[in-house]
C-alpha positions in Angstrom: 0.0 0.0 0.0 1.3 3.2 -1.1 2.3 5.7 2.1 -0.2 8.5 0.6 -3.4 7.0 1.7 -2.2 6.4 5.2 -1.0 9.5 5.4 -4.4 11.4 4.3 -5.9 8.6 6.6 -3.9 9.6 9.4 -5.0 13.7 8.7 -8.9 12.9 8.5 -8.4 11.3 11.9 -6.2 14.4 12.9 -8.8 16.4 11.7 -11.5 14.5 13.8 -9.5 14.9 16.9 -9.0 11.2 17.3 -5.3 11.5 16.6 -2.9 14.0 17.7 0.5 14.2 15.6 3.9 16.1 16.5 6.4 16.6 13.7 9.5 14.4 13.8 7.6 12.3 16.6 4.5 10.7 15.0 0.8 10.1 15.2 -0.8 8.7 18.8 -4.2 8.7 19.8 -5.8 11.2 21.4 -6.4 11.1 25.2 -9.6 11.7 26.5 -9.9 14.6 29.5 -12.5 16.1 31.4 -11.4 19.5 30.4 -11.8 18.4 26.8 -15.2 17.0 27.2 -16.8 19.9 28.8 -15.5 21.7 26.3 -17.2 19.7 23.5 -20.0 19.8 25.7 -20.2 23.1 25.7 -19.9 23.9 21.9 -22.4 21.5 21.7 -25.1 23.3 24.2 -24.4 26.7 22.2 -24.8 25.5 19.1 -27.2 22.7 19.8 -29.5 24.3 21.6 -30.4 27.3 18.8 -30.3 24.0 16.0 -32.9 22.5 18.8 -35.3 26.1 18.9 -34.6 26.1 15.0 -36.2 22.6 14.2 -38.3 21.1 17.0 -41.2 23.3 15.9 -40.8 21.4 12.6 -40.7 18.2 13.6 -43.0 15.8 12.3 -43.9 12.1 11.6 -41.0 11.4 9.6 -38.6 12.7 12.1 -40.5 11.1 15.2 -40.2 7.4 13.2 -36.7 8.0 13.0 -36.0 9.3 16.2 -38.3 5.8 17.4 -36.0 3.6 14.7 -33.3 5.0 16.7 -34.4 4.1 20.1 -35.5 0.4 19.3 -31.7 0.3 17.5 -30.4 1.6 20.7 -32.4 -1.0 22.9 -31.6 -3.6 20.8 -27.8 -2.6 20.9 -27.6 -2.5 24.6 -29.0 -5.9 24.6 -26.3 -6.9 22.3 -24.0 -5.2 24.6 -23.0 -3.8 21.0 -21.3 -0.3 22.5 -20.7 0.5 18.6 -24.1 0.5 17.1 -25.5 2.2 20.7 -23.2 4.6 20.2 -24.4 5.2 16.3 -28.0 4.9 16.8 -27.8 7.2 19.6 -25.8 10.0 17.4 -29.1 9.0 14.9 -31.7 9.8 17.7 -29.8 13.6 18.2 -29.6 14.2 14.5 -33.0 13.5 13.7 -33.5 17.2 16.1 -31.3 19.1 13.6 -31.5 17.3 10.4 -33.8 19.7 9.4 -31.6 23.2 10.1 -31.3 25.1 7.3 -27.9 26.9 7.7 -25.2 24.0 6.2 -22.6 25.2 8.6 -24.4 25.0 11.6 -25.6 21.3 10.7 -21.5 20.8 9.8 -20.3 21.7 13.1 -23.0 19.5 15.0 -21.6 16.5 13.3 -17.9 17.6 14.1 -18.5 18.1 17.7 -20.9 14.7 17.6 -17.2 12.7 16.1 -15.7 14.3 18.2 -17.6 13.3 21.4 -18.0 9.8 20.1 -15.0 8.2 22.0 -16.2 9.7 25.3 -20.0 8.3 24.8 -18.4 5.1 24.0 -16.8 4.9 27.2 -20.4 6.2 29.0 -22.0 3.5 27.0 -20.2 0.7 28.2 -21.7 0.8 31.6 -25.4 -0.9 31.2 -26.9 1.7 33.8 -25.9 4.3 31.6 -27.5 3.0 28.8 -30.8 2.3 30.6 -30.5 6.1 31.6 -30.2 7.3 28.2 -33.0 4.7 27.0 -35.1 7.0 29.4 -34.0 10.2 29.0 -34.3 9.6 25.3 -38.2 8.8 25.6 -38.7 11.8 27.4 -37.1 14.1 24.7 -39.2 12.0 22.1 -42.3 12.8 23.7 -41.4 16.4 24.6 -40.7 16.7 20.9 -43.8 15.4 19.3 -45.4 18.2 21.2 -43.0 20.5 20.0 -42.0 21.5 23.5 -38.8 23.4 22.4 -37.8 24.5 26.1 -38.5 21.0 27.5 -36.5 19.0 25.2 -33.0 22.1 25.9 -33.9 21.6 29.2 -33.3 18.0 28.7 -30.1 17.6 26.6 -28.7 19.9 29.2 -29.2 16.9 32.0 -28.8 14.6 29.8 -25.1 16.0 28.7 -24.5 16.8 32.6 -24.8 12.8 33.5 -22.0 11.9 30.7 -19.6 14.3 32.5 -20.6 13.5 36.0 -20.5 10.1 35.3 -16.8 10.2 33.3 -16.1 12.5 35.7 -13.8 10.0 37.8 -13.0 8.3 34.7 -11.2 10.8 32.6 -7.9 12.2 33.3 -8.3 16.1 33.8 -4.9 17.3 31.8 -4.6 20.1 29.7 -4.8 18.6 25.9 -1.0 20.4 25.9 0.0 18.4 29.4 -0.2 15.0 26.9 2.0 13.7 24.0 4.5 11.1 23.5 5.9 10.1 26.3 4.1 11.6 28.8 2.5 9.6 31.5 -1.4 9.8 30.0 -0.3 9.5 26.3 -1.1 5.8 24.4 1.6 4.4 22.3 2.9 5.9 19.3 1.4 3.7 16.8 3.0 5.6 13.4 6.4 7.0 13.1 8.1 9.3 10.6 
């Protein structure tokens, strides 16, 4: 295989903040903080929550089927104890709230910060209470939506994003992204060298 794939390869996954890469040094996989996630959290309440009073008040049947698909995928995935397709179908439930936006940017930088929070939902979902809690919390925002209770359902992503963190809370190493790189103490391997 030629080096040039690899190497855009290794630049998406840059890009998606699942790799980190110093020059000389090589690529090595990004550590996941607390300082990090509630900063990811927090981009994602701003910008979330105006997608969320943007398009619940056009939700309808279509997006409620999908946002149900999405649940039974979920439920059906926890069973599984498939932490993969959870995560997936979950991601599936939120976009169905902002699928409909209709400034491209804003819908862009939801999925960014959704990649980006994938690794840390992966680790929440791999604890089966967690996963009953979202089961429920997701129910709740399903209902509040198909009454297009806007303030209900923010309300509701704000809890629901608080349990991730206070949950991961004692999980999660709280250094600076800048504190880790290779050969610190809380980096991973190097896994590609130049």
């Amino acid at each position: 295989m030629s080096r040039l794939p690899v190497r855009e390869a290794l630049r998406v996954l840059e890009g998606e903040g699942q790799i980190q890469h110093t020059p000389h040094r090589g690529y090595w996989v990004a550590n996941l903080t607390l300082r990090d996630l509630e900063e990811l959290y927090r981009m994602r309440h701003l910008i979330e929550t105006d997608a969320i009073v943007e398009t619940v008040p056009l939700l309808g049947a279509r997006d409620f089927d999908v946002m149900q698909q999405s649940l039974d995928q979920m439920a059906h995935a926890s069973a599984q104890v498939d932490v993969r397709a959870h995560s997936q179908a979950n991601r599936n439930f939120h976009q169905a709230f902002w699928d409909k936006l209709p400034w491209p940017r804003m819908h862009h930088q939801l999925e960014l910060l959704y990649d980006w929070c994938s690794p840390y939902g992966a680790l929440f979902y791999n604890e089966p209470s967690h996963r009953l809690l979202v089961a429920s919390e997701h129910e709740i925002m399903l209902s509040c939506a198909r009454t297009h209770d806007v303030h209900r359902v923010v309300e509701l992503l704000v809890d629901h994003r608080s349990h991730v963190i206070t949950s991961l809370r004692d999980v999660l190493t709280p250094l600076a992204p800048s504190d880790a790189g290779p050969g610190s103490a809380a980096s991973t391997k190097t896994f590609v060298e130049h």
